[in-house]
C-alpha positions as CSV (number, residue, x, y, z in Angstrom):
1,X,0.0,0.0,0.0
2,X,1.4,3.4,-0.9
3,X,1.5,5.7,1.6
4,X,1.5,9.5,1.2
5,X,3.3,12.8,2.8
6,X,1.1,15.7,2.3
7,X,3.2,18.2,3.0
8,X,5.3,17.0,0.5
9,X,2.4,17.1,-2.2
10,X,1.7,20.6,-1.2
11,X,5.5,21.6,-1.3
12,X,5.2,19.7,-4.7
13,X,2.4,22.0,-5.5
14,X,3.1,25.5,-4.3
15,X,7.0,25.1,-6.0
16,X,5.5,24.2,-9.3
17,X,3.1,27.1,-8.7
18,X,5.8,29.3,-8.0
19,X,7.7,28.6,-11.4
20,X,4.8,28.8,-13.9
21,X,2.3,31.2,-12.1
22,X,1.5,33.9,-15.1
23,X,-1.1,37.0,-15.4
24,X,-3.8,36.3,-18.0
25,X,-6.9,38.0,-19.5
26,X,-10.3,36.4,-18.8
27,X,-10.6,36.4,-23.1
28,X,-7.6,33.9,-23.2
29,X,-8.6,31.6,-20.0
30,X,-12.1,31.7,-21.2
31,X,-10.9,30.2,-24.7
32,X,-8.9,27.4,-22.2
33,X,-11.8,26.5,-20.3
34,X,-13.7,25.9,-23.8
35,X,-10.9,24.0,-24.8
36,X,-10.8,22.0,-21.8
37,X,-14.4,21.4,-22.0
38,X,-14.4,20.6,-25.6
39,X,-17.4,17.6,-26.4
40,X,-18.6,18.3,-23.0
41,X,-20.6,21.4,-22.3
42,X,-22.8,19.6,-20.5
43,X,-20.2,18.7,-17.5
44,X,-21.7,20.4,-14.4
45,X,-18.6,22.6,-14.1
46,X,-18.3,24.1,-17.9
47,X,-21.6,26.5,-16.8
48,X,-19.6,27.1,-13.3
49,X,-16.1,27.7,-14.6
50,X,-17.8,30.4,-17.4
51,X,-20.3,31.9,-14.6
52,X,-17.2,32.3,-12.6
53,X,-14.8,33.9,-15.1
54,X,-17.8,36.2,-16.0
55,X,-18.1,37.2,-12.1
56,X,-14.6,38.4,-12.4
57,X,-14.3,39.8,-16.0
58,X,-12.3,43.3,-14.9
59,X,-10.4,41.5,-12.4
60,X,-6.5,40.4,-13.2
61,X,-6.1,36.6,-13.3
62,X,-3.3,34.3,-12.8
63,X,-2.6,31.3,-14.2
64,X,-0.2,28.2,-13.7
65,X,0.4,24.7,-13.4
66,X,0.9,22.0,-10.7
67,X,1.8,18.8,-10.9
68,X,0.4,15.5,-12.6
69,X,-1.7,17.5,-15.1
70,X,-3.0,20.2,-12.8
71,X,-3.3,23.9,-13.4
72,X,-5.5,26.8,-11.3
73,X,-7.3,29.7,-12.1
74,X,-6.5,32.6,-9.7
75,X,-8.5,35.5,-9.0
76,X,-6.3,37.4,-6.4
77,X,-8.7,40.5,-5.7
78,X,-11.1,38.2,-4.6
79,X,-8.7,35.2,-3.3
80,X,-11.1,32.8,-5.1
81,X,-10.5,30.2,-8.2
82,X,-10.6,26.7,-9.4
83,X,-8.1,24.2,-10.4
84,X,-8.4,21.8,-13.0
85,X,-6.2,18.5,-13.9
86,X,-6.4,18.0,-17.7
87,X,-4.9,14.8,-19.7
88,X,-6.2,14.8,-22.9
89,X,-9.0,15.0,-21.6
90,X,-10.8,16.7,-17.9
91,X,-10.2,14.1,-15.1
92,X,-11.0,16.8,-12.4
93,X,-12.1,20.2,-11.4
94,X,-12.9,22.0,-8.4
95,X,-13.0,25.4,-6.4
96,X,-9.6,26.0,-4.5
97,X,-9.6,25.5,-0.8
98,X,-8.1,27.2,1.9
99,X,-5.0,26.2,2.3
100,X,-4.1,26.5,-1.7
101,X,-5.7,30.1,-1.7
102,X,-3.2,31.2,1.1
103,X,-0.4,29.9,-0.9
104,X,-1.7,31.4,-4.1
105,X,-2.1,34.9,-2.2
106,X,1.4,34.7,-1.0
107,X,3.3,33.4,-4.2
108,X,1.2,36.2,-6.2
109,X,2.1,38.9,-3.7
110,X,5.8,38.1,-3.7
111,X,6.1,38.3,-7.6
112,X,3.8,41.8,-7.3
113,X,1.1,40.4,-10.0
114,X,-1.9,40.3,-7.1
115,X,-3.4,43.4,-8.2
C-alpha cells in the first residue's frame, strides 16, 4: 500500500506554482476552459467555470500549473478560483480551498502580479 506525505504534495504544488504562475486576460482563460471542455458542455462545471470567469471579468487573473496535469485559475482581488487536472482530456475540477488560496495569495504577492 502506498503511503502518502502531504506536505510533501503541497511543497510539490506551491514550488510548481511558484515557477509557472502567469497574469492572464479572462478572453484567453475563457478560450482554455472551452478548450478544456471541448465535447462536454454539458459537464456540471463548464456553466460554473464560465459563470465564474464572467463574475470576475475586470479583475486580473493568474494562471499556472501543478503537478500531474493540474493547473489553477487565480483570481487574487477576490482570493477565489478553481483548479483543474487535464490529460487529454478533464479528469478533475474544483474550487480551491483554503489552504491553496493562502499559498496562491502569498506566491502572487511576492512576484507583485496580485493586483
Amino acid at each position: 500500500m502506498e503511503t502518502f506525505d502531504i506536505e510533501e504534495i503541497w511543497a510539490q504544488r506551491r514550488e510548481m506554482a511558484e515557477q509557472t504562475i502567469t497574469l492572464s486576460t479572462v478572453a484567453l482563460v475563457r478560450t482554455e476552459v472551452e478548450k478544456i471542455f471541448e465535447g462536454n458542455n454539458s459537464h456540471p462545471w463548464f456553466r460554473t467555470c464560465l459563470d465564474f470567469l464572467d463574475g470576475h471579468a475586470t479583475e486580473p487573473v493568474l494562471c499556472g500549473k501543478l503537478p500531474e496535469n493540474g493547473a489553477f485559475i487565480y483570481f487574487p482581488r477576490a482570493n477565489q478560483g478553481i483548479w483543474y487536472r487535464f490529460g487529454g482530456k478533464l479528469e478533475a475540477v474544483g474550487t480551491i480551498g483554503p489552504q491553496g488560496l493562502q499559498a496562491l495569495s502569498e506566491i502572487a504577492a511576492s512576484k507583485d502580479i496580485n493586483r
